[in-house]
N, C-alpha and C positions, 0 to 999 in steps of 0.2 A: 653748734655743729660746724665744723669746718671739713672742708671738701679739699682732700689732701692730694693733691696731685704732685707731689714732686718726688716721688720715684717713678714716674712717669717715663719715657724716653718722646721726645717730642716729635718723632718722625710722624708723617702722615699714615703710615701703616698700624703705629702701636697707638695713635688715636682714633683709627677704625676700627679696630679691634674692639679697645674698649668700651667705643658709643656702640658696636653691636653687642658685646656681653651685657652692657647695662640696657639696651634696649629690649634684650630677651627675659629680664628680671624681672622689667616694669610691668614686660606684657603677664608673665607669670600672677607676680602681684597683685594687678590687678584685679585677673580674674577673683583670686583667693582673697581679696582686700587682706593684702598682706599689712601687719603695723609699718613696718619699714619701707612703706609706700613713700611718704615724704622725704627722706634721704636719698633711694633712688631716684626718683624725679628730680628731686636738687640736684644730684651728680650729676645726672645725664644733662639739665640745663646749664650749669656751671662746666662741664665741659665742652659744651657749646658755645658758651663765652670764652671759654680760655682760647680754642682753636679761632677764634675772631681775635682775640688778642694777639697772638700770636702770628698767625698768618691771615690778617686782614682776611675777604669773601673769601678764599679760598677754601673747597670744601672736602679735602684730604683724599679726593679719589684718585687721586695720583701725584705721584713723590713730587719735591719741590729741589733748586738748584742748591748747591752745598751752603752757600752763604746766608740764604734766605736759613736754612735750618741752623746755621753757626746765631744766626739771631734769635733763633725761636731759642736758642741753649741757654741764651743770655736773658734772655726774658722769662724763661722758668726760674732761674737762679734766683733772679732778682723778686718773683713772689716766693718764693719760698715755698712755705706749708699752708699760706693761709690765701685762699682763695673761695670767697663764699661769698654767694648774691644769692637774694630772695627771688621769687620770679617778676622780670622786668620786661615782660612783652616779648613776642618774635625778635629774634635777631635779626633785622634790615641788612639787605642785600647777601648775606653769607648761607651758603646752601648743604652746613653741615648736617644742623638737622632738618628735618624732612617734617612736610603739615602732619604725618601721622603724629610723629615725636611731640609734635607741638599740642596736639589732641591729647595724646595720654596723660603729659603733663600737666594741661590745660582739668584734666580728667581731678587730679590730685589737687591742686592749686586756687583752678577756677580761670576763666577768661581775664584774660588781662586786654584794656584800651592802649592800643601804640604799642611802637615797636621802638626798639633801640636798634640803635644805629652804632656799626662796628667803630667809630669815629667816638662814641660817645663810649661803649666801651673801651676804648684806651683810655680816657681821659678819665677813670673813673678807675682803675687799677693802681 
């Protein structure tokens, strides 16, 4: 399964967006233990990685300077289509997603020991 994000637009707006449409799906899902419980929760955590990739802790609640975003362009470019992690603990210091996010996730996956660290995913992109 690959977590396609590159028709994405990297502004902090269109990755609010879509961590709240995938967070309204998960919560749906759940309820119903939809089968596509494990893609959703993989998106929503993998896009919580990318926006750590991308723009370091920053946690998209409000736009960033033109250049910071001329980098996030260049760094979608450069993953392409393939962008997919298993779940690899809290994202350390980045406050994209929220302890609920981490719970429903956590709900699908299971607890994960440690956290990764924004530093660790760059180096691992």
């Amino acid at each position: 399964m690959i977590n396609n994000f590159s028709k994405l637009d990297p502004t902090p707006a269109v990755l609010r967006e879509e961590r709240t449409k995938l967070r309204k799906i998960l919560v749906e899902s759940l309820k119903v233990k939809d089968q596509n419980l494990e893609i959703i929760a993989s998106r929503l955590y993998n896009l919580g990685l990318l926006v750590a990739y991308l723009y370091d802790v920053h946690d998209c609640n409000s736009g960033v300077m033109g250049m910071v975003y001329d980098n996030a362009v260049k760094k979608m470019k450069k993953i392409s289509k393939e962008f997919n992690f298993d779940y690899l603990g809290r994202i350390k210091e980045a406050g994209f997603l929220t302890d609920m996010d981490y719970k429903r996730i956590e709900k699908v996956f299971g607890e994960k020991q440690g956290e990764i660290s924004v530093k660790k995913i760059k180096s691992i992109v």
